[in-house]
N, C-alpha and C positions, 0 to 999 in steps of 0.2 A: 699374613693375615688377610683372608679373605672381606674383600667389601662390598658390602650387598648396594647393586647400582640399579638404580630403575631406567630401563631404556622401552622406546615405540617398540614393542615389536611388529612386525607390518601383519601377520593374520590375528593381531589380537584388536579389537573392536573398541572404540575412544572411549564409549562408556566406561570398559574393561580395566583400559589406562587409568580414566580419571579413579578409581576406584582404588588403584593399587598404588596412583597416590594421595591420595585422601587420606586413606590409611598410615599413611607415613605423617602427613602433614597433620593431623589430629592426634598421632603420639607427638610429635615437637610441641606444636600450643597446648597441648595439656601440662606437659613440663614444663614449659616457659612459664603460664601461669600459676602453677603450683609453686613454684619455688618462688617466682618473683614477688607472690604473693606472703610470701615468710619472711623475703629478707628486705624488701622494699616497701610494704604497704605497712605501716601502724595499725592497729588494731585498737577501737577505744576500750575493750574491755581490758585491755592488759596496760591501759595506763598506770602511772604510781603516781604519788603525790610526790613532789622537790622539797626544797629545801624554803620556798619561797612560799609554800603553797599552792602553786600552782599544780598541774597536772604533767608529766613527761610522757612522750607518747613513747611506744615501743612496738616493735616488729615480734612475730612469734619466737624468729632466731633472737632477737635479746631478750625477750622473758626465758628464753631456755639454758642463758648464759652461753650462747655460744660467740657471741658478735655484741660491739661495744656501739653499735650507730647504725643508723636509717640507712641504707645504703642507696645511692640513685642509683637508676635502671643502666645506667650507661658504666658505670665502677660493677656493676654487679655480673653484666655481659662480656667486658672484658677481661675477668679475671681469668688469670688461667686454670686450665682445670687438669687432673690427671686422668689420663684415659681408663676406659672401666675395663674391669679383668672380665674375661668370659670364660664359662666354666665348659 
Protein backbone atom coordinates (compact mmCIF):
# COMPACT_ATOMS: atom_id res chain seq x y z
CA UNK A 1 0.00 0.00 0.00
CA UNK A 2 1.29 3.08 -1.23
CA UNK A 3 1.47 6.26 1.24
CA UNK A 4 1.11 9.44 -0.02
CA UNK A 5 4.20 11.51 1.96
CA UNK A 6 4.60 15.14 1.62
CA UNK A 7 8.39 15.98 1.35
CA UNK A 8 10.52 19.82 0.37
CA UNK A 9 11.23 19.30 -2.88
CA UNK A 10 14.21 21.64 -3.41
CA UNK A 11 12.79 23.36 -7.16
CA UNK A 12 9.43 23.62 -5.65
CA UNK A 13 8.89 27.12 -4.03
CA UNK A 14 7.76 27.50 0.00
CA UNK A 15 4.65 29.00 -1.09
CA UNK A 16 4.16 25.90 -3.27
CA UNK A 17 4.90 23.58 -0.01
CA UNK A 18 2.95 25.49 2.32
CA UNK A 19 0.10 24.91 -0.07
CA UNK A 20 0.31 21.24 -0.58
CA UNK A 21 0.11 21.27 2.98
CA UNK A 22 -2.56 23.25 3.87
CA UNK A 23 -4.46 21.20 1.77
CA UNK A 24 -3.68 18.20 3.71
CA UNK A 25 -4.06 19.89 7.10
CA UNK A 26 -7.60 21.51 6.19
CA UNK A 27 -8.87 17.80 5.21
CA UNK A 28 -7.69 16.50 9.04
CA UNK A 29 -9.42 19.68 10.92
CA UNK A 30 -12.44 19.51 8.88
CA UNK A 31 -12.82 15.82 10.14
CA UNK A 32 -11.62 16.28 13.34
CA UNK A 33 -14.27 18.86 13.75
CA UNK A 34 -17.10 17.20 12.10
CA UNK A 35 -16.96 14.23 13.90
CA UNK A 36 -16.00 15.57 17.20
CA UNK A 37 -18.63 17.66 16.89
CA UNK A 38 -21.39 14.42 16.69
CA UNK A 39 -19.98 12.58 19.18
CA UNK A 40 -18.43 15.01 21.89
CA UNK A 41 -20.38 18.39 21.68
CA UNK A 42 -24.36 18.17 23.02
CA UNK A 43 -26.59 19.91 21.13
CA UNK A 44 -29.45 21.83 22.89
CA UNK A 45 -32.01 21.18 20.50
CA UNK A 46 -31.73 17.37 20.84
CA UNK A 47 -32.10 17.55 24.56
CA UNK A 48 -34.99 15.17 26.05
CA UNK A 49 -36.70 15.57 29.29
CA UNK A 50 -35.44 12.70 32.32
CA UNK A 51 -37.24 11.31 34.54
CA UNK A 52 -36.83 14.16 37.07
CA UNK A 53 -37.64 16.81 34.82
CA UNK A 54 -34.98 17.98 34.00
CA UNK A 55 -33.47 18.15 30.56
CA UNK A 56 -30.64 15.37 29.39
CA UNK A 57 -28.23 16.68 26.94
CA UNK A 58 -27.34 14.58 24.02
CA UNK A 59 -24.66 14.36 21.19
CA UNK A 60 -26.11 13.96 17.29
CA UNK A 61 -24.57 10.21 17.67
CA UNK A 62 -26.97 9.60 20.69
CA UNK A 63 -30.13 10.99 19.17
CA UNK A 64 -29.23 8.60 16.30
CA UNK A 65 -28.98 5.65 18.64
CA UNK A 66 -25.67 4.91 17.95
CA UNK A 67 -23.67 5.64 21.31
CA UNK A 68 -25.12 5.64 24.96
CA UNK A 69 -22.86 8.79 26.31
CA UNK A 70 -21.15 12.30 25.72
CA UNK A 71 -18.05 11.08 24.82
CA UNK A 72 -14.69 13.28 25.90
CA UNK A 73 -12.41 14.34 23.20
CA UNK A 74 -9.64 12.30 24.66
CA UNK A 75 -11.93 8.44 24.72
CA UNK A 76 -12.94 9.70 21.37
CA UNK A 77 -9.18 10.23 19.91
CA UNK A 78 -8.07 7.30 21.11
CA UNK A 79 -10.29 4.72 20.02
CA UNK A 80 -9.08 2.65 17.63
CA UNK A 81 -10.35 2.88 14.37
CA UNK A 82 -10.25 0.37 11.31
CA UNK A 83 -8.37 1.41 8.38
CA UNK A 84 -10.50 2.73 5.36
CA UNK A 85 -10.84 0.29 2.17
CA UNK A 86 -9.82 2.29 -0.99
CA UNK A 87 -11.47 1.34 -3.98
Amino acid sequence: MAMNRIQFQPGLSLPAFQAQIGGVMHNAVTCFVAYSYNFCRPVRTLRIKNETGGRKKRTPVMAAGLSGHIWPTYEWISYPTRPCMST
